[in-house]
C-alpha positions in Angstrom: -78.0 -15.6 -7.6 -76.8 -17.0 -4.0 -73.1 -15.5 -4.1 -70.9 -19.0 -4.0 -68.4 -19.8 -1.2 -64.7 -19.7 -1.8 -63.2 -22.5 -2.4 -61.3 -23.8 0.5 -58.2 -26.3 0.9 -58.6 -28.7 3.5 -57.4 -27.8 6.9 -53.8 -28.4 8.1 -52.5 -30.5 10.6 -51.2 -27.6 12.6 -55.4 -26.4 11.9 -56.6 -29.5 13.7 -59.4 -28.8 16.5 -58.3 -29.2 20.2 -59.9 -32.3 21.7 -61.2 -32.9 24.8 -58.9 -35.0 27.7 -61.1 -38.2 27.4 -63.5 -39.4 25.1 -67.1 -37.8 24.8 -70.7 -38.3 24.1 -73.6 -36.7 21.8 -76.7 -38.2 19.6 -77.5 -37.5 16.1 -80.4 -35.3 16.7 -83.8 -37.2 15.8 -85.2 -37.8 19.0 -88.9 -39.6 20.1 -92.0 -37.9 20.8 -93.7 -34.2 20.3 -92.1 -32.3 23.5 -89.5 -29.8 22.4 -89.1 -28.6 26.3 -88.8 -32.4 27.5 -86.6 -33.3 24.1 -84.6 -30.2 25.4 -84.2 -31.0 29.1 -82.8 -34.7 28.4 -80.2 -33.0 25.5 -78.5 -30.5 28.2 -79.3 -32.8 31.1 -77.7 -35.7 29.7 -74.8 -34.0 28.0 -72.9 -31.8 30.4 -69.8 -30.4 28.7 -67.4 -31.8 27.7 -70.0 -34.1 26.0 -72.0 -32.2 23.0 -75.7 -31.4 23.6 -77.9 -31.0 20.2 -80.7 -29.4 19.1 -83.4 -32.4 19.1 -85.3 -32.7 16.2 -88.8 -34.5 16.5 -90.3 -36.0 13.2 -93.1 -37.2 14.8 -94.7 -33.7 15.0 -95.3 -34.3 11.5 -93.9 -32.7 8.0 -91.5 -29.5 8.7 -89.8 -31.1 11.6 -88.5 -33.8 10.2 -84.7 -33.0 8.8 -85.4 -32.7 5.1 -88.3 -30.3 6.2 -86.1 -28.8 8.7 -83.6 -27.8 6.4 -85.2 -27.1 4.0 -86.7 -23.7 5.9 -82.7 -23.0 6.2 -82.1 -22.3 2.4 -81.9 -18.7 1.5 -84.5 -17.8 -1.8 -85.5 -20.6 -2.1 -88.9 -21.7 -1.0 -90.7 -25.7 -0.3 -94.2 -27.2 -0.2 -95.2 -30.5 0.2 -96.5 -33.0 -1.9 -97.7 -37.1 -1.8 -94.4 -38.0 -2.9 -92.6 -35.4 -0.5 -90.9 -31.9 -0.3 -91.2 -29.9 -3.6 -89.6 -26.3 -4.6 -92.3 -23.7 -5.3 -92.1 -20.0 -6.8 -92.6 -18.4 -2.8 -93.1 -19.9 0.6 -96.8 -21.0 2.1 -98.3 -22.4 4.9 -96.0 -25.4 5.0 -93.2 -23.4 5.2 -94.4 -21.7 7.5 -94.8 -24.5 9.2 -91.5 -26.2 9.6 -90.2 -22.5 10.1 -92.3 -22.2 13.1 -91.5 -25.4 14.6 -87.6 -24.5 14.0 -88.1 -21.0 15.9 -90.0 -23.0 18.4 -87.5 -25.6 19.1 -84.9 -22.6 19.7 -87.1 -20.5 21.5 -87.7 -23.5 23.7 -83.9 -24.6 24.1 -83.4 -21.1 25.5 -86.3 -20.8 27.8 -85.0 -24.4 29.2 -81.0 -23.2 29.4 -82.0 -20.1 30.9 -84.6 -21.3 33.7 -82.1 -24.2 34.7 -79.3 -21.1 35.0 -77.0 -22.8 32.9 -74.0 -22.1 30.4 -73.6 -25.0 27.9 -70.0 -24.9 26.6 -71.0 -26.1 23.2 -74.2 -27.2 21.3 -74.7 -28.6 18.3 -77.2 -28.8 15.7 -78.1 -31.0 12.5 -78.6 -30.1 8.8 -79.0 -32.4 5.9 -76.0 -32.2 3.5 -76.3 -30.4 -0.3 -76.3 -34.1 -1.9 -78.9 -36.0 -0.1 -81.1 -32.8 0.1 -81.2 -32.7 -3.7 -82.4 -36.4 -3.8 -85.3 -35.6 -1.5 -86.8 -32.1 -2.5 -88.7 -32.6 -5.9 -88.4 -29.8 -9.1 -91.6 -27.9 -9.8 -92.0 -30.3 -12.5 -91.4 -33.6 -9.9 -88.5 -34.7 -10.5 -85.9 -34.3 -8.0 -83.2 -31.8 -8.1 -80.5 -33.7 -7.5 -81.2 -34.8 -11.8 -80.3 -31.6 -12.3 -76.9 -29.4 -11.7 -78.0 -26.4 -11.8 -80.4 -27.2 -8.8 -77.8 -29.1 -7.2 -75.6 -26.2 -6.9 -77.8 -23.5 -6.1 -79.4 -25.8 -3.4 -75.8 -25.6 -2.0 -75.2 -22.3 -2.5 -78.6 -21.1 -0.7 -77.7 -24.2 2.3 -74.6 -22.7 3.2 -75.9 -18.9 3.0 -78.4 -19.9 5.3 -75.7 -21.3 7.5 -74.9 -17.8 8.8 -79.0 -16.8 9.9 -79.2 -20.4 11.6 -75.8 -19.7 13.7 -77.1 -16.8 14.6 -80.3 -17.4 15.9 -78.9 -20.5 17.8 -76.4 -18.3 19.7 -78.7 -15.6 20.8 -80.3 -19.0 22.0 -77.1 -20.5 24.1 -75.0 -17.4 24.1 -71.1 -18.0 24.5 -71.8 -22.0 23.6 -68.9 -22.9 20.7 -71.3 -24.4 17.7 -71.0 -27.5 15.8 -72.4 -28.1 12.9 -73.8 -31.8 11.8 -73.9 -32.2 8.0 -76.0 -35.5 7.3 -75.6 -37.3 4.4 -77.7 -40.7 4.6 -77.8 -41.2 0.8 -74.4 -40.3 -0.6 -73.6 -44.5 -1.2 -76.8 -44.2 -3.6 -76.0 -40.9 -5.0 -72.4 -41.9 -5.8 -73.9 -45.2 -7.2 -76.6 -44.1 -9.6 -79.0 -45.9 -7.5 -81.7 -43.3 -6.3 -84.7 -43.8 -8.2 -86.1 -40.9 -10.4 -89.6 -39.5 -9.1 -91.8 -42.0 -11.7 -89.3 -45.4 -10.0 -89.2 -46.8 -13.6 -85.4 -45.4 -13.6 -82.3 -44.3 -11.6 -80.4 -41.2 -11.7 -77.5 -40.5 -13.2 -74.7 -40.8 -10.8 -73.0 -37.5 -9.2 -69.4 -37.1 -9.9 -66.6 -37.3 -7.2 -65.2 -34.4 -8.2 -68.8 -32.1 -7.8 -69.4 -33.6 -4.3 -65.4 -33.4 -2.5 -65.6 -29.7 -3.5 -68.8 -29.2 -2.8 -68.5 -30.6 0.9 -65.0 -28.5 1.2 -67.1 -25.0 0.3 -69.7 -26.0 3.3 -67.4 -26.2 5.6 -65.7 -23.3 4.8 -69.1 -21.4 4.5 -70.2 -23.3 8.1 -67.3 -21.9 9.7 -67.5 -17.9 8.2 -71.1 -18.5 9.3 -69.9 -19.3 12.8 -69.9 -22.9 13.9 -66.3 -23.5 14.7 -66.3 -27.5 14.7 -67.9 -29.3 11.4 -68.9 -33.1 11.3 -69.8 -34.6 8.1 -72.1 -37.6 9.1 -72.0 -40.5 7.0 -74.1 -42.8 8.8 -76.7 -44.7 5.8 -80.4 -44.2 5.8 -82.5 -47.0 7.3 -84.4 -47.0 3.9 -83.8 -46.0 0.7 -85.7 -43.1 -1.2 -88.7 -45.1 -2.9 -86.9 -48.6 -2.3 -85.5 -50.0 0.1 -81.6 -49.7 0.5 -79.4 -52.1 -1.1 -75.8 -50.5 1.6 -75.7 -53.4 3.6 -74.6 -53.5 7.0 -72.0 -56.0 7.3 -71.4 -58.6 10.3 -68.3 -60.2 12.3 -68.5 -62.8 10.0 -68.4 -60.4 6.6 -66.0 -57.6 7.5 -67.5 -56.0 10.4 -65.1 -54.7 13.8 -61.4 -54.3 11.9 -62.0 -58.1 10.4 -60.9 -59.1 6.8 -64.0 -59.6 4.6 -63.7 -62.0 2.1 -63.7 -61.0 -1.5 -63.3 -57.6 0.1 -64.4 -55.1 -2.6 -66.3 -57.6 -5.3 -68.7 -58.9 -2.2 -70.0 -55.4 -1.9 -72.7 -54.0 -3.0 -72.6 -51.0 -5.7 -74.0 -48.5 -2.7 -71.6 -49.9 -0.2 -68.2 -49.6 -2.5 -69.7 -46.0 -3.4 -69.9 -45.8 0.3 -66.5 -46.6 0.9 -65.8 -43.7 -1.6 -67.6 -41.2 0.2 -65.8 -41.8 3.5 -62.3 -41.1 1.6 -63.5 -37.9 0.0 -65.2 -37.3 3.3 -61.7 -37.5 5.1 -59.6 -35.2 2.5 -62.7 -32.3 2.2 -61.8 -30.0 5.7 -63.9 -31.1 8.1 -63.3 -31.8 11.6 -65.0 -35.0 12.0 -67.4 -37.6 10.8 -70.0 -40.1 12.0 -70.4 -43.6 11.0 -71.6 -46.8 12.4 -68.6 -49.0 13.4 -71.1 -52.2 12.5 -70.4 -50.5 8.6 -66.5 -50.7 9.0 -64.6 -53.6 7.8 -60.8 -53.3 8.5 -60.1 -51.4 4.9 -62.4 -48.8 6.4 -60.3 -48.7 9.5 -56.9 -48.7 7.9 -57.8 -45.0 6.3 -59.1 -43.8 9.4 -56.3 -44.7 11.2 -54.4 -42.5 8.8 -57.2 -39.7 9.5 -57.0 -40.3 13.4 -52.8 -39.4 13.2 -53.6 -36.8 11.2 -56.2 -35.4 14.1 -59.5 -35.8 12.5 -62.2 -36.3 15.2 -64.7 -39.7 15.0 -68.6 -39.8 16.0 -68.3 -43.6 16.6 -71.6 -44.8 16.2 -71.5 -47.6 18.4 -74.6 -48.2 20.9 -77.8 -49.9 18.4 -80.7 -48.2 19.0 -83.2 -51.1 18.3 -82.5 -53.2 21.2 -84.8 -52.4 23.7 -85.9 -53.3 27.3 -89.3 -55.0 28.2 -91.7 -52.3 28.8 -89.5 -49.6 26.5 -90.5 -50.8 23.3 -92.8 -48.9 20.7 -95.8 -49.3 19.6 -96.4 -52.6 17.5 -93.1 -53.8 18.4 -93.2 -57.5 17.8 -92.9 -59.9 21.0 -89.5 -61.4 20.0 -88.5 -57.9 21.1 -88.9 -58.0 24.4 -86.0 -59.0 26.6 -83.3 -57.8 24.5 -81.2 -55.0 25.8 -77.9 -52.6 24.4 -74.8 -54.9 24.6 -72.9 -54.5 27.5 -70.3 -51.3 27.6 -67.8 -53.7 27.8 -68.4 -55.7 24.5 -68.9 -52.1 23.3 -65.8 -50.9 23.6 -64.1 -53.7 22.6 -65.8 -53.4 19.5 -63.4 -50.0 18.8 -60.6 -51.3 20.9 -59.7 -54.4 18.8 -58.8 -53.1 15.7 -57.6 -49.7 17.3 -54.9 -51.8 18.9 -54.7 -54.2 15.9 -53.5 -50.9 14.3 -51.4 -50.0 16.7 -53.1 -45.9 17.4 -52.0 -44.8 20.6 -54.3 -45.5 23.1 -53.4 -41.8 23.9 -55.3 -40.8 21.0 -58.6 -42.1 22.1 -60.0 -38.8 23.3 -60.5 -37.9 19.4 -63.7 -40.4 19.5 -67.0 -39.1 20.2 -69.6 -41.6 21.2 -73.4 -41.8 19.6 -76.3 -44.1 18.9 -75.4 -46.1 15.6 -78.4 -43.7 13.9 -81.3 -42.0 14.9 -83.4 -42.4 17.9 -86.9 -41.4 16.4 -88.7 -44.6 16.5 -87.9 -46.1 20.3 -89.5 -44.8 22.8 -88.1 -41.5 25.1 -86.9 -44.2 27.7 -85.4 -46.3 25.5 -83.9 -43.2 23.8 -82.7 -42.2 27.2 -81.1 -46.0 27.5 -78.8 -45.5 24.8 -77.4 -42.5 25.9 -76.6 -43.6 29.3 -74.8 -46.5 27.7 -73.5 -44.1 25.3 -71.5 -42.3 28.1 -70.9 -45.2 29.7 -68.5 -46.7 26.4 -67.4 -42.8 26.6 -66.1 -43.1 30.6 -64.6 -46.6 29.6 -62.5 -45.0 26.9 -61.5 -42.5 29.2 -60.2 -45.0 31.8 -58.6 -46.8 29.4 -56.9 -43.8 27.7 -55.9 -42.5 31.1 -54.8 -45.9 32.5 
């Protein structure tokens, strides 16, 4: 048996993480293409500290580096294959662990041939796992169904996650020596878990919803088992998936007109859906369970979502405002089989991006001091534009970062 992580209070006030002097930049890791040497030069190039390089992830190389694959490898005796319907547990590893453990050795192997032919001396990287939760709805038992039915497979999936914490640390800073490590937790399902909504493997039922209690402890003993392993910053990211797991999503992303940018909503909690309330939920746990930041896309907040973290903000909780949309693209930086209606449409200014966090910061009256606490990113992941529209966002990803700045240092 994996031996379990203490259990850990949340951080204090006086434990808060030291913030840069003006606001920063990062992505969430999935990046276009099949180049880990060209996915690795745009990550340090683009992000020169104090701004957060990653770890890119490509999921277009196929099964193993995508992130359920990719963290999969992570867990500590406990082995994957893959099926038709997706990741399964089996008895020892095979080829297709293998696999996706060779690609992850690759893509660090790679990072430090890149760092160390360009002589240079990140500060800090980070780099992505899937959270405990939305691992267990995506990796099937032996018999099909998938673990997160089951709570003896949801814990030891945690258990063996956060033991593998420490041999993933450790291979990353041999990598990047003397770069401080932050560690992305992703947990695109948890509105579904929390709801009873993800579908069982045979989609004739749902499962059995996961109990508050179970998940706020169980995020509180990753982080402390992230930072024993060696990452000394934790993010828990919230941001939804684009899909659902054998449906498609129901968490709707609201508008200006619906509750969107700090704005009422009306019928504020009855107008949600069941995944978005349980959403809701999940960011409070999320804000009480030790880490030192999270990620969501502001398009998701309405102003209840705002008022709580205001309270987390005073309290010096870092947030990965996801705020530049990564499907608005440029003419001649669209995908494959993009539609023509496409075409033309380009990432809202920087201005009207910032204003998009600076009306309801102000409408809450947070110190414009305080706006070195926000990280910029993408609203999600960057997998399915192209590398120069990829490259788009993150330019206008610093630029909302610089604008902060100005602002906070005007």
């Amino acid at each position: 048996m994996i031996p379990s992580p203490e259990h850990t209070p949340a951080p204090s006030q006086e434990q808060a993480p030291a913030f840069p002097e003006a606001p920063t930049a990062t992505a969430l890791g999935p990046w276009p293409g099949v180049d880990p040497e060209e996915a690795a030069k745009v990550s340090v190039g683009v992000f020169p500290g104090p701004h957060l390089p990653f770890l890119p992830q490509l999921p277009a190389r196929g099964p193993g580096s995508e992130q359920v694959g990719r963290t999969a490898v992570l867990l500590q005796e406990l082995a994957v294959d893959t099926q038709p319907y997706g990741w399964r547990f089996v008895d020892r590893p095979g080829l297709d662990f293998r696999r996706a453990e060779s690609a992850l050795s690759t893509d660090i192997n790679v990072l430090a041939d890149v760092v160390g032919a360009a002589g240079l001396s990140p500060e800090s990287l980070k780099v992505q796992v899937v959270g405990p939760f939305s691992l267990a709805a995506a990796i099937h038992l032996h018999y099909g169904e998938r673990a997160l039915a089951d709570y003896g497979a949801r814990r030891d999936i945690a258990q063996s996650l956060a033991a593998g914490l420490e041999v993933h640390a450790r291979k990353v800073q041999a990598a990047v020596p003397g770069a401080a490590l932050t560690l992305q937790v992703d947990e695109p399902h948890i509105g579904a878990i929390l709801a009873g909504s993800i579908p069982t493997a045979s989609g004739y039922r749902t499962l059995r919803s996961v109990g508050r209690a179970e998940v706020r402890q169980c995020w509180n003993d990753l982080c402390a088992a992230a930072r024993n392993a060696g990452f000394e910053q934790v993010a828990l990211n919230l941001t939804p998936a684009e899909t659902g797991l054998g449906q498609a999503s129901s968490l709707s992303l609201p508008g200006p007109a619906n509750g969107a940018n700090g704005q009422k909503s009306s019928g504020n909690t009855n107008g949600l859906s069941a995944e978005s309330e349980q959403w809701r939920r999940g960011l409070e746990m999320a804000l009480e369970c030790g880490v030192d930041a999270v990620a969501l896309p502001l398009q998701l907040l309405d102003a209840g979502h705002w008022e709580h973290l205001a309270g987390a903000i005073e309290s010096g909780l870092g947030i990965w405002a996801g705020t530049v949309p990564a499907g608005l693209l440029t003419a001649g930086t669209l995908p494959a089989g993009a539609g023509a209606a496409s075409a033309g449409q380009v990432p809202p200014s920087y201005g009207v991006l910032v204003e998009r966090i600076m009306r309801p910061w102000r409408k809450l009256g947070l110190a414009d001091s305080g706006l070195n606490q926000l990280r910029i990113t993408p609203e999600g992941s960057l997998a399915g534009v192209s590398p120069q529209a990829a490259r788009a966002v993150l330019g206008r990803s610093l630029e909302v970062a610089a604008a902060l700045g100005d602002i906070r240092n005007s």
